[in-house]
C-alpha positions as a printed Julia matrix, in Angstrom:
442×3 Matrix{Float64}:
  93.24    0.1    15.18
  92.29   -2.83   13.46
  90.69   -4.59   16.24
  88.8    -1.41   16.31
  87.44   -1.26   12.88
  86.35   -4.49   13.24
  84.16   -3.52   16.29
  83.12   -0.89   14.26
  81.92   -3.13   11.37
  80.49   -5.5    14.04
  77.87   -2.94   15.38
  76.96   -1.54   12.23
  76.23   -4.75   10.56
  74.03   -5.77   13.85
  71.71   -2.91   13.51
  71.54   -3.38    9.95
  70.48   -6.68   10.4
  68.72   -6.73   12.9
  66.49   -3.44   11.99
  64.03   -5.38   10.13
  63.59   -8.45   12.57
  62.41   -6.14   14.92
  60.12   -4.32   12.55
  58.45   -7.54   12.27
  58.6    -8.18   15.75
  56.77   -4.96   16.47
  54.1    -5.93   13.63
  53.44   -9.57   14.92
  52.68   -8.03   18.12
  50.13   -5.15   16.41
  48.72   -8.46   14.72
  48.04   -9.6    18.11
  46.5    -7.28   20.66
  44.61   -5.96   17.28
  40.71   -5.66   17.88
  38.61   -8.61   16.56
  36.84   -8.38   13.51
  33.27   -7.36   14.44
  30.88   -9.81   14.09
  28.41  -10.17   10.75
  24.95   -8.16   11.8
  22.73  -10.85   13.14
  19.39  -11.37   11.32
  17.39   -9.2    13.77
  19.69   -6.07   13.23
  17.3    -5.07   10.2
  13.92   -5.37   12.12
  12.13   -1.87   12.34
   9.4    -0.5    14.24
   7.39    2.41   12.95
   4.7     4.23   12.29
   2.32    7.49   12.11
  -0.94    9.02   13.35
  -2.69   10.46   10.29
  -5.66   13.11   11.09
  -7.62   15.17    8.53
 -11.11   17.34    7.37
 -12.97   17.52    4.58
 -15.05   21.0     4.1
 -17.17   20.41    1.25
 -19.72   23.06   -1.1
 -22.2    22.55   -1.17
 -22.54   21.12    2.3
 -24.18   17.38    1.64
 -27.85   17.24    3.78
 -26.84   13.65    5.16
 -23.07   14.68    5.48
 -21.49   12.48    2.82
 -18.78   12.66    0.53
 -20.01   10.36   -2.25
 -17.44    9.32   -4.41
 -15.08    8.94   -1.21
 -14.46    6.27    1.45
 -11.87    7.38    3.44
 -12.92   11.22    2.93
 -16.43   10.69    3.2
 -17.25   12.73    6.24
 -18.34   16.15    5.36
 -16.71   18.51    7.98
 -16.06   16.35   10.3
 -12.14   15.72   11.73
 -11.27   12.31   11.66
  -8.85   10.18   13.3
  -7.96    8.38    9.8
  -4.94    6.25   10.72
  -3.04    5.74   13.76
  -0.58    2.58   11.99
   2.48    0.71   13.53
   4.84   -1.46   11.17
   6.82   -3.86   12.68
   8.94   -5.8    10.13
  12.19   -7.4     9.18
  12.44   -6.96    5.33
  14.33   -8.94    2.81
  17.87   -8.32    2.06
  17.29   -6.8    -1.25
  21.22   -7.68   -2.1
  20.56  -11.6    -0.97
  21.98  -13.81   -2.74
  21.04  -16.85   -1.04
  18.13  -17.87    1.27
  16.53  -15.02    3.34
  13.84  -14.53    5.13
  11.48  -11.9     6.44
   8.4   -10.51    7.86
   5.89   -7.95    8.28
   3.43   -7.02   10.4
   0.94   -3.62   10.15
  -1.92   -2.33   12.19
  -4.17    0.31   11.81
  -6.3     2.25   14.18
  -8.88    4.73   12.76
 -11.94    6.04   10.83
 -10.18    4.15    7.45
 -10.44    0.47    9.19
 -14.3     0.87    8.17
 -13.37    0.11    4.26
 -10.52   -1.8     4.9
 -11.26   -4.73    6.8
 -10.47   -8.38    6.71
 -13.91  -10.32    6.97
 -13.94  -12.23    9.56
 -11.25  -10.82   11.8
 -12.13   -7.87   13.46
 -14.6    -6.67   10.74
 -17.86   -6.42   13.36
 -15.49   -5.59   16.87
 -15.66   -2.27   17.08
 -19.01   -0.49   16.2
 -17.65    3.03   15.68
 -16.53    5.1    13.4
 -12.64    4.32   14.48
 -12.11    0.72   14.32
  -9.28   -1.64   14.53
  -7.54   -4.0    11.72
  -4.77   -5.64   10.48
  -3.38   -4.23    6.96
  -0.68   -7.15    6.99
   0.67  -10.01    8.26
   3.14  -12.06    6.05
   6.14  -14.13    6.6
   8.31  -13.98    3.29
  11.28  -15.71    1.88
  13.66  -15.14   -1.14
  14.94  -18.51   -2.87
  18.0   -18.5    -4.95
  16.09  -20.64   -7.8
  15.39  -20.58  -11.07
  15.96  -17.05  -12.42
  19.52  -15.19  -11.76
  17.4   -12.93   -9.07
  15.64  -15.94   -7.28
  12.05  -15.52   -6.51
  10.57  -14.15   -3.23
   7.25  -16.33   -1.64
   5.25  -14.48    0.87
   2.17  -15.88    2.44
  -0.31  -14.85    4.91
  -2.38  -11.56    4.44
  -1.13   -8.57    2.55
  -2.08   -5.45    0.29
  -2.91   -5.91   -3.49
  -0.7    -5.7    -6.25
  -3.32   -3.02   -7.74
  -3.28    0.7    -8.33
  -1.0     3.6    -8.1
  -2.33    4.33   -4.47
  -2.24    2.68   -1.47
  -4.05    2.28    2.02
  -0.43    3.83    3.5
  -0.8     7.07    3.39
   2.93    8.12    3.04
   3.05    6.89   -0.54
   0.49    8.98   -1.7
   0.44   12.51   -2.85
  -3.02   13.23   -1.81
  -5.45   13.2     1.05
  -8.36   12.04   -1.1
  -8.56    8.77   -3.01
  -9.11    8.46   -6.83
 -12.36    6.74   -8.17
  -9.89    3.55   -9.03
  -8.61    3.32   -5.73
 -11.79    3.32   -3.99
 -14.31    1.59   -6.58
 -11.49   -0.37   -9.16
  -9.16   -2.27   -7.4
  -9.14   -4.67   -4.28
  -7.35   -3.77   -1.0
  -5.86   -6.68    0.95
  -6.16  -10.49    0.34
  -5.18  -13.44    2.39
  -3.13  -16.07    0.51
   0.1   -16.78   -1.03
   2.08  -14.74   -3.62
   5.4   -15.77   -5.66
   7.5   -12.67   -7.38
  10.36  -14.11  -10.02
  12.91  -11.99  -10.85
  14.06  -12.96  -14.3
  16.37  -10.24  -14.57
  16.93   -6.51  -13.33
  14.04   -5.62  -15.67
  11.21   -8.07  -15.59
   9.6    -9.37  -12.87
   6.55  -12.04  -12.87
   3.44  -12.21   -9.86
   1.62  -15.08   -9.5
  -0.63  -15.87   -6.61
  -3.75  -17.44   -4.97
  -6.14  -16.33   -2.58
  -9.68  -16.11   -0.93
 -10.6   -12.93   -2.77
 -10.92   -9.43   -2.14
 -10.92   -8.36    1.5
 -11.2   -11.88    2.93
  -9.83  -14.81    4.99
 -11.71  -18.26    5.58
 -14.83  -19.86    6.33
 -18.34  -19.0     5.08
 -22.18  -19.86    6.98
 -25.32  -19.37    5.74
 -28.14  -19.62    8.09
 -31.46  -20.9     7.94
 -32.64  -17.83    7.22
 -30.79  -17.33    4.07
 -27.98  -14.85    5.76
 -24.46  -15.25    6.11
 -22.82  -15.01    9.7
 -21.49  -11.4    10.43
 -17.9   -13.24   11.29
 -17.57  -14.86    7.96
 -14.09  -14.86    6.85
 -15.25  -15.36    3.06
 -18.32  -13.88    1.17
 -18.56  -17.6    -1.13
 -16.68  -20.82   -1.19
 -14.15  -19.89   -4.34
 -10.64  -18.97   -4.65
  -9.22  -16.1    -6.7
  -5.81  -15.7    -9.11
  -3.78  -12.26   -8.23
  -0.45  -11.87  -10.38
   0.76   -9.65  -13.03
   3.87   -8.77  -14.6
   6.5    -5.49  -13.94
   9.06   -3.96  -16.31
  11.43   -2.23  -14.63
  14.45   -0.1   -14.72
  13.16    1.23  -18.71
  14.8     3.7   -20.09
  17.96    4.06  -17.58
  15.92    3.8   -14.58
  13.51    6.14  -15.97
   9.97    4.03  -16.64
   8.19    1.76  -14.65
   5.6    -0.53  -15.59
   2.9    -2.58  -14.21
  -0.35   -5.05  -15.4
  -1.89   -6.76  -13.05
  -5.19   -8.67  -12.41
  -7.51  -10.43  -10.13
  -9.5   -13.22  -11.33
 -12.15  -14.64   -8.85
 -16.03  -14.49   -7.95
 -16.54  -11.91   -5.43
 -20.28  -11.87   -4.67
 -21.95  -13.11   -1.61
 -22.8   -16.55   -2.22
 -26.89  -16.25   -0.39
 -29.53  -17.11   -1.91
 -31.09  -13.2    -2.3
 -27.83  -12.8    -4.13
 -27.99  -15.88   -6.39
 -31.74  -14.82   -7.58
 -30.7   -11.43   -8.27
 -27.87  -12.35  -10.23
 -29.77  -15.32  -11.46
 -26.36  -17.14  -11.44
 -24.17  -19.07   -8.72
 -22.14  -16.41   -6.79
 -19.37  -19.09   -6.65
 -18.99  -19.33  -10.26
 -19.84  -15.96  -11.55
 -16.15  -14.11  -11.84
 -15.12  -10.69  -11.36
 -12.41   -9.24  -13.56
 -10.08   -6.28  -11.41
  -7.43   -5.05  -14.13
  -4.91   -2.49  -13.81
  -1.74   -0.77  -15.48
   0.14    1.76  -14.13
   3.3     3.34  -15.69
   5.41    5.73  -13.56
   8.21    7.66  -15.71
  10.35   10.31  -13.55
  11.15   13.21  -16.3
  13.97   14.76  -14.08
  14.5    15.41  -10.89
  11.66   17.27   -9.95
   9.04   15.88  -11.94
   7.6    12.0   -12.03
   4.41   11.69  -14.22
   1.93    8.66  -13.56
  -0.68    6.71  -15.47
  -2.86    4.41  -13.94
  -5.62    2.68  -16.24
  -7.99    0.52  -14.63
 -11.15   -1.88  -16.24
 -13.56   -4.15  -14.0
 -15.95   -6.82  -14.66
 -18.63   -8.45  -12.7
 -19.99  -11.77  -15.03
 -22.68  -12.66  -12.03
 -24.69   -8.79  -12.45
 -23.24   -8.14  -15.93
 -21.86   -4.46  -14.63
 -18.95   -3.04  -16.25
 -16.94    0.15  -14.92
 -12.93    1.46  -15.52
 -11.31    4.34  -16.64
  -8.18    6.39  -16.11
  -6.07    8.56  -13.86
  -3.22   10.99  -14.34
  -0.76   12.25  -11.71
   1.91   15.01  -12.11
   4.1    15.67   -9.13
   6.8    18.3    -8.89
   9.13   19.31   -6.54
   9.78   22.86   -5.71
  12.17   22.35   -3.19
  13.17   19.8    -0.54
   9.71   20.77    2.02
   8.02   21.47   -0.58
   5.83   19.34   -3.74
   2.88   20.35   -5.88
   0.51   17.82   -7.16
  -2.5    17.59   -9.91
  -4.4    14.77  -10.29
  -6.83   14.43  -13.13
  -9.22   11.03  -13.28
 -12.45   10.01  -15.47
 -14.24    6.41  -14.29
 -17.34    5.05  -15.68
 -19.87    3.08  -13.28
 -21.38    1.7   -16.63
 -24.29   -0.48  -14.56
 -24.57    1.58  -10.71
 -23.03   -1.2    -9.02
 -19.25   -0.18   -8.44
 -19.55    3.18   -6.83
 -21.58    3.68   -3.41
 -21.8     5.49   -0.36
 -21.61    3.17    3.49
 -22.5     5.92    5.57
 -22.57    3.33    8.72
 -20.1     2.1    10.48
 -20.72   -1.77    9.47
 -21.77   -0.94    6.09
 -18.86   -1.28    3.97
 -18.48   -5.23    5.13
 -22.14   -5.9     5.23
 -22.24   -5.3     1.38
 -19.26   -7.45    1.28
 -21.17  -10.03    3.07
 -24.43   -9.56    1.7
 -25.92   -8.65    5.26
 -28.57   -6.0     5.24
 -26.87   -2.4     5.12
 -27.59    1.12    4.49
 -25.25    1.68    2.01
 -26.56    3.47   -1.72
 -25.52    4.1    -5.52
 -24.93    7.52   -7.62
 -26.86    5.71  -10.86
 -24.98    4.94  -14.04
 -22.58    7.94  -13.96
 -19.64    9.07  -15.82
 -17.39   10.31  -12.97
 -14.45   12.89  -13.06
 -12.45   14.84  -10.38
  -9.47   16.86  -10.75
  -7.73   17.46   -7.41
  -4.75   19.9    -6.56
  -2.72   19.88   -3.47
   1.18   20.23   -1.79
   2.5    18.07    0.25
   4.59   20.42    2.6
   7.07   18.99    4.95
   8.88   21.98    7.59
  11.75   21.55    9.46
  10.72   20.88   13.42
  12.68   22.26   15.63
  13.88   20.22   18.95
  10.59   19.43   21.03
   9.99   17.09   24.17
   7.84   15.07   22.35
  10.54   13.87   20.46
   8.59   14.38   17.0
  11.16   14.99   13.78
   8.96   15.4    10.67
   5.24   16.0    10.29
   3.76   16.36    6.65
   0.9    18.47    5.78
  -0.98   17.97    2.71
  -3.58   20.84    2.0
  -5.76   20.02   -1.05
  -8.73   21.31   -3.38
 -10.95   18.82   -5.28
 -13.91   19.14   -7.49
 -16.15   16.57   -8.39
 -18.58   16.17  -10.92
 -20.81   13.83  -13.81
 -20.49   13.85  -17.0
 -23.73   12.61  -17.87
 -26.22   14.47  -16.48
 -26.67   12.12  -13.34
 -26.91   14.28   -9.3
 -24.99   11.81   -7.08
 -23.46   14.49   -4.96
 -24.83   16.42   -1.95
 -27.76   13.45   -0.98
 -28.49   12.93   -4.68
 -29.25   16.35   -5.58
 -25.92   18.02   -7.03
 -24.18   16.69  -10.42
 -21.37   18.05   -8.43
 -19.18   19.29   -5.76
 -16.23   21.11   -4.5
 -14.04   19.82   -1.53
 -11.27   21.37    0.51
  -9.53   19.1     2.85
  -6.38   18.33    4.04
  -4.76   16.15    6.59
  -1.63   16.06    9.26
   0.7    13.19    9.67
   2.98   12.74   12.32
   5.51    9.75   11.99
   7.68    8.25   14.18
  10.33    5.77   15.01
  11.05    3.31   17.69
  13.47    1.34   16.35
């Protein structure tokens, strides 16, 4: 009996013991044949590749006799459909949680009746004589460095969009088909140069940059015969200053605001130009300022302000004024949008009409070009619109979202002066609207 208790004890103390040695055995092998950690994304694993075909009309009353808008670039076809922007982004953004060194870039392309106002002298500007044309919106290599400031500050050369306004040349970050008076006439578009951002602290951020001026690269000929070359990269031989200063993240998120300028002489440096200015086009500056404040109520509603003053020293011309923006949303296809704007073209020489296809950079250049004024005027336009996006059901084209944005402008002086409909009409009524059609490839 007792040499059978003590067998007894024996066993039981062995699986006692020896319950959590194999416990551990068991989890040293899990540790084992356990999967590898994944490995961190490589740098690549961000870049995208997208885009969107952008189409649209403009009906106008009363019909223009030579077909024109005025008061519009990109809109300034009267019934007529135009291809306005086939685009393709292809781009590997900064890490906006970086830390350390990063680096990016971006490249855009545009294809369409909007290229005519938006090209880069020089580079592509006279390739394509046609009312769809072909040009680069930007091309930038950027880098965030971890100096200075808590947030580091981000350096991006090469050619990019301006700092300016509260539109842009991409359509999906506006609420409208048409373009306000500041957008067209106030501001610059791109610029080729470099650009610092310092982030000083979640709320303030500082711009400061250099470049060859509005719409340009490099190099500038005059001929003999007192014209520039049509392939000029540059309309004179000066540099410009492009910075400005955001406050973000007011109010709990709720206000936004921006100043910005651009400091640099923008006429053609020619001789016709320097007689009629009686000044030296590389000396004479022009002044492009702009604020814009963006405060989101509530959910549906963001209100925006965008104030804008320019000044040419070489003609003595003055112009600016403001525009107001109220977007709500109804529901999650649906948003409503009023726009309300007054600008003053104090001297005639902001605001024009380039009804050809070379017209827009041939002012730019001081070429010859067919390209006219609306007279001293005091303009305002209110506009109205949605911007409806339906649900698409499965197709074999593979599209997921198109946007629609059906609008109703009118147009008109304050003064007394008939810019509209071929310089007979102090104003006019437009109904347009336009189809976009994005997409994805990676």
């Amino acid at each position: 009996m007792e040499r059978s208790a003590n067998w007894s004890v024996a066993i039981v103390t062995a699986l006692v013991f020896s319950y959590p040695a194999s416990s551990a055995l068991s989890a040293d092998l899990k540790m084992v044949t356990k999967a590898p950690p994944p490995a961190p994304p490589s740098w690549w694993s961000t870049l995208t590749i997208d885009g969107y075909v952008e189409g649209g009309i403009t009906g106008t009353s009363p019909k223009p006799a030579d077909g024109i808008n005025f008061g519009s670039l990109f809109t300034d076809k009267a019934d007529r459909p135009l291809l306005n922007q086939a685009l393709v982004t292809i781009q590997r953004p900064l890490d906006p949680k970086a830390t350390g060194y990063d680096f990016g870039f971006k490249l855009q392309t545009l294809y369409g009746s909007d290229a005519r106002s938006t090209q880069f002298l020089g580079e592509f500007a006279h390739s394509i004589n046609s009312i769809d044309q072909f040009n680069i919106v930007e091309a930038y290599g950027i880098a965030h460095l971890p100096w200075l400031t808590s947030g580091g500050i981000d350096v991006k050369a090469g050619q990019y969009v301006t700092l300016e306004g509260a539109e842009t040349i991409y359509a999906l970050t506006n609420p409208f088909y048409s373009h306000s008076y500041i957008f067209n006439f106030g501001i610059p578009f791109k610029h080729t140069g470099a650009m610092t951002i310092t982030h000083v602290n979640s709320t303030i951020d500082i711009y400061a940059g250099i470049d060859t001026g509005v719409n340009t690269t490099f190099g500038n000929e005059i001929f003999p015969n007192g014209l520039p070359s049509a392939n000029n990269g540059d309309d004179n031989k000066a540099a410009a200053f492009h910075g400005g200063i955001a406050l973000n993240n007011l109010f709990d998120g709720a206000l936004t605001i921006m100043a910005t300028t651009h400091i640099g002489p923008e006429n053609p440096d020619t001789p016709a130009i320097a007689a009629a200015c009686n000044c030296n086009p590389n000396g004479a500056l022009r002044y492009l300022n702009d604020v814009m404040a963006t405060w989101t109520v509530n959910k549906q509603l963001t209100l925006t302000t965008d104030l804008n003053y320019i000044r040419d020293d070489g003609f003595h011309a003055t112009g600016g004024g403001a525009a107001q923006y109220a977007v709500y949303t109804i529901n999650d296809w649906l948003k409503f949008g009023v726009r309300g704007e007054i600008w003053r073209d104090n001297n005639s020489f902001f605001v024009a009409a380039f009804p050809g296809n070379f017209d827009f950079v041939n002012a730019e250049l001081g070429l010859p070009n067919g390209s006219f004024t609306g007279g001293s005027t005091t303009y305002a336009e209110v506009t109205t619109g949605f911007t409806i996006t339906p649900s698409v059901p499965t197709n074999p084209l593979g599209i997921k979202q198109v946007i629609m944005r059906p609008e109703i402008r009118y147009d008109t002086s304050l003064n007394g002066t008939t810019p509209f409909g071929g310089g007979t009409k102090s104003s006019q009524f437009t109904f347009a609207g336009d189809l976009i059609i994005p997409f994805t490839i990676k």
